[in-house]
KOLFI-66135 format. One line per 3 residues: number of its first residue (from 1); their letters; for each residue x, y, z of C-alpha. Coordinates in Angstrom, 3 decimals. Layout:
# KOLFI-66135
NUM) A) X,Y,Z | ... .
***
This chain:
# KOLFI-66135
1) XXX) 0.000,0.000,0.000 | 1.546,3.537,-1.019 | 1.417,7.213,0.238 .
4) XXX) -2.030,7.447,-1.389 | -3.944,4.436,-0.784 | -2.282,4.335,3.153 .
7) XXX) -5.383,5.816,4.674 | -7.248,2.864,3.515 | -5.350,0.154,5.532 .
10) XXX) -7.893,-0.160,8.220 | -10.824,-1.182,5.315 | -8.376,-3.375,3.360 .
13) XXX) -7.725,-5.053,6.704 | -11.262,-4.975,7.752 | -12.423,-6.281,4.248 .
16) XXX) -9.387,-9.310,4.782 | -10.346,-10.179,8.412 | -10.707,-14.040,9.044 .
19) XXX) -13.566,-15.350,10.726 | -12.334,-15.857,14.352 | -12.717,-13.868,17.977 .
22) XXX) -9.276,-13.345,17.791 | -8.448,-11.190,14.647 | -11.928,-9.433,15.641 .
25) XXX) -10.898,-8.339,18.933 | -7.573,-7.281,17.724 | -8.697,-5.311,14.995 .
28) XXX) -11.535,-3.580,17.211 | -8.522,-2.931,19.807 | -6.388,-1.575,17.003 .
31) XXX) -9.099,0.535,15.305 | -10.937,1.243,18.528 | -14.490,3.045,17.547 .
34) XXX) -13.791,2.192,13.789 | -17.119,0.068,13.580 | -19.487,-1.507,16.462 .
37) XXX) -17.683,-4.452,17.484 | -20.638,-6.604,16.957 | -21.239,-5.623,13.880 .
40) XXX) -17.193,-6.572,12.439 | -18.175,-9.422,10.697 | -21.055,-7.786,8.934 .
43) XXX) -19.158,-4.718,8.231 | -16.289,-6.704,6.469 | -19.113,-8.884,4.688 .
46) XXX) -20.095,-5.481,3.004 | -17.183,-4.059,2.553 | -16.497,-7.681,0.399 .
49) XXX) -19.040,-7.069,-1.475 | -18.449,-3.543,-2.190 | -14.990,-4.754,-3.627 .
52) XXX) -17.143,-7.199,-6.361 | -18.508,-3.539,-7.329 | -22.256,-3.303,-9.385 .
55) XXX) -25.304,-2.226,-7.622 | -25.355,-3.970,-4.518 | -21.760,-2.156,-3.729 .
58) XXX) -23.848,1.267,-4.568 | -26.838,0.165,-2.014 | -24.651,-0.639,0.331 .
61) XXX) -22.566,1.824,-0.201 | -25.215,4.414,0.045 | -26.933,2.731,3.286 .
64) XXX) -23.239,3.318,5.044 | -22.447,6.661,4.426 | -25.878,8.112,3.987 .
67) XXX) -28.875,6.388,5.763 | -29.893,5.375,9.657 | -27.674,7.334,12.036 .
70) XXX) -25.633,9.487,9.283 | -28.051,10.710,7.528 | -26.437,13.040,4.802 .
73) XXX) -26.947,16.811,5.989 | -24.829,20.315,5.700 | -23.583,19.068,8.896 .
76) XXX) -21.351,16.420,6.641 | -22.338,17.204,3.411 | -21.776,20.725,1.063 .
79) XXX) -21.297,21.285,-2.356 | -18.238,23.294,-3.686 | -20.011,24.897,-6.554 .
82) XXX) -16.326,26.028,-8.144 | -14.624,22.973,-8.121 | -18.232,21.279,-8.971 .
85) XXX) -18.034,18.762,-6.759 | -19.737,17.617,-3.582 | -17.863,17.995,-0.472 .
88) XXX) -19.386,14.906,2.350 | -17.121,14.450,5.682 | -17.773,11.388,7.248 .
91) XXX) -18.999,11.641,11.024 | -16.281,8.841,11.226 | -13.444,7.819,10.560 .
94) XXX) -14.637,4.695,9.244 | -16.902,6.537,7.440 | -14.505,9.085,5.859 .
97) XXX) -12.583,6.252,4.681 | -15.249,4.540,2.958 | -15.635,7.893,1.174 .
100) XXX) -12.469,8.298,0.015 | -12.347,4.398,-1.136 | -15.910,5.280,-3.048 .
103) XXX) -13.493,7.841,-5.068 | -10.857,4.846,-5.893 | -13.279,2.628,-6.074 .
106) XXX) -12.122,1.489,-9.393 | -8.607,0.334,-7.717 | -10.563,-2.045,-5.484 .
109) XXX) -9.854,-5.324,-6.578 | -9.459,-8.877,-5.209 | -6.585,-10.671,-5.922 .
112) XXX) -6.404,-13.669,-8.435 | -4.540,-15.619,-6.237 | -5.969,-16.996,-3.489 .
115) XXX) -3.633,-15.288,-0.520 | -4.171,-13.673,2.890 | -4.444,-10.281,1.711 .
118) XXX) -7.408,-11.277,-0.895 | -8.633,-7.657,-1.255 | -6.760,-4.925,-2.059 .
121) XXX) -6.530,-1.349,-3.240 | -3.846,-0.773,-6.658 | -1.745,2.330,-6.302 .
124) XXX) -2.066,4.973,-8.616 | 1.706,3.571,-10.093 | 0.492,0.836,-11.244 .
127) XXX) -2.229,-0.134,-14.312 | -5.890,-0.723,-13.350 | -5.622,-4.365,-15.208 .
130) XXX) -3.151,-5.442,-12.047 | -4.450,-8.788,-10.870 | -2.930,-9.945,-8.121 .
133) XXX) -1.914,-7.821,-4.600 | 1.633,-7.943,-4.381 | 4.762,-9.250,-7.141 .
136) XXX) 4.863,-12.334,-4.660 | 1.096,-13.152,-5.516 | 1.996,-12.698,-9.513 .
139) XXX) 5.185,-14.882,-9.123 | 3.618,-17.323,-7.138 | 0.775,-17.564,-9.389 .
142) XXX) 2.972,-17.572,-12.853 | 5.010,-20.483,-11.138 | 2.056,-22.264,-11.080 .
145) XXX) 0.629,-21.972,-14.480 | 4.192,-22.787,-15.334 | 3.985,-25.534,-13.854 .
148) XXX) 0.980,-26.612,-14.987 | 1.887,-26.136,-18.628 | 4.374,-28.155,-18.605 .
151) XXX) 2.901,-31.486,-17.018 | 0.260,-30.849,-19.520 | 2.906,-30.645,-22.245 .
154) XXX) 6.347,-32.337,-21.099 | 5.763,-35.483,-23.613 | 5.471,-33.024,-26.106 .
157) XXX) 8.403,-31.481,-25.049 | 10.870,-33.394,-24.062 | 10.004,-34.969,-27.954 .
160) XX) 11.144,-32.144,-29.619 | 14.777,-31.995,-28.175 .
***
């Protein structure tokens, strides 16, 4: 994660959090007031399916940073009629991160290989067609197909020498 993207570690972790009491309480003690601790699991269950993208990421989307609680008013919302855009500040920080991932949120991908780190946020350095979360994830996986080519192929192969 880079200089841009590093104010979205606590969502990429959130969104990668297993499904134990132990990596929930230690993310709710690291990002203390981030979300309701009883609601982790559902929180990174949306925030997984924001990631996939379409219209259920825009509901969802839409319920977190504008509906129940935080409703959308001037107290959080204005719009900055020279730039032409519409300035929203989160009432917290979870969701002013969530904004600011809304405004990436075509660098939200999950990773082609199957790793710990399965979603993920590209940096602006690299293209938009990047599939997998790190260079480890890409060599692992190219080592694979690889490797799979050539016990598909080795009879073939080792023929031709």
């Amino acid at each position: 994660m880079n200089k841009e993207t590093s104010f979205l570690v606590a969502l990429v972790e959130l969104a990668n959090l297993q499904d134990n009491s132990e990596t929930v309480a230690r993310f709710t003690k690291k990002y203390r007031a981030y979300v309701n601790p009883s609601d982790v699991l559902k929180t990174r269950d949306e925030l997984r399916e924001l990631w996939r993208g379409g219209e259920r990421a825009s509901k969802i989307a839409t319920r977190l940073l504008c509906e129940g609680p935080f409703m959308v008013n001037t107290a959080n919302a204005r719009v900055d009629w020279q730039s032409g855009t519409l300035v929203y500040r989160g009432q917290n920080q979870f969701q002013r991160d969530l904004y600011e991932l809304l405004k990436v949120s075509e660098r939200a991908k999950i990773c082609a290989n199957n790793c710990g780190t399965k979603y993920f946020i590209i940096p602006p350095t690299r293209r938009l067609s990047t599939r997998f979360c790190s260079s480890d994830c890409m060599h692992e996986a190219n080592l694979r197909s690889k490797n799979k080519s050539w016990h598909k192929n080795k009879s073939k192969w080792k023929g031709k020498r």
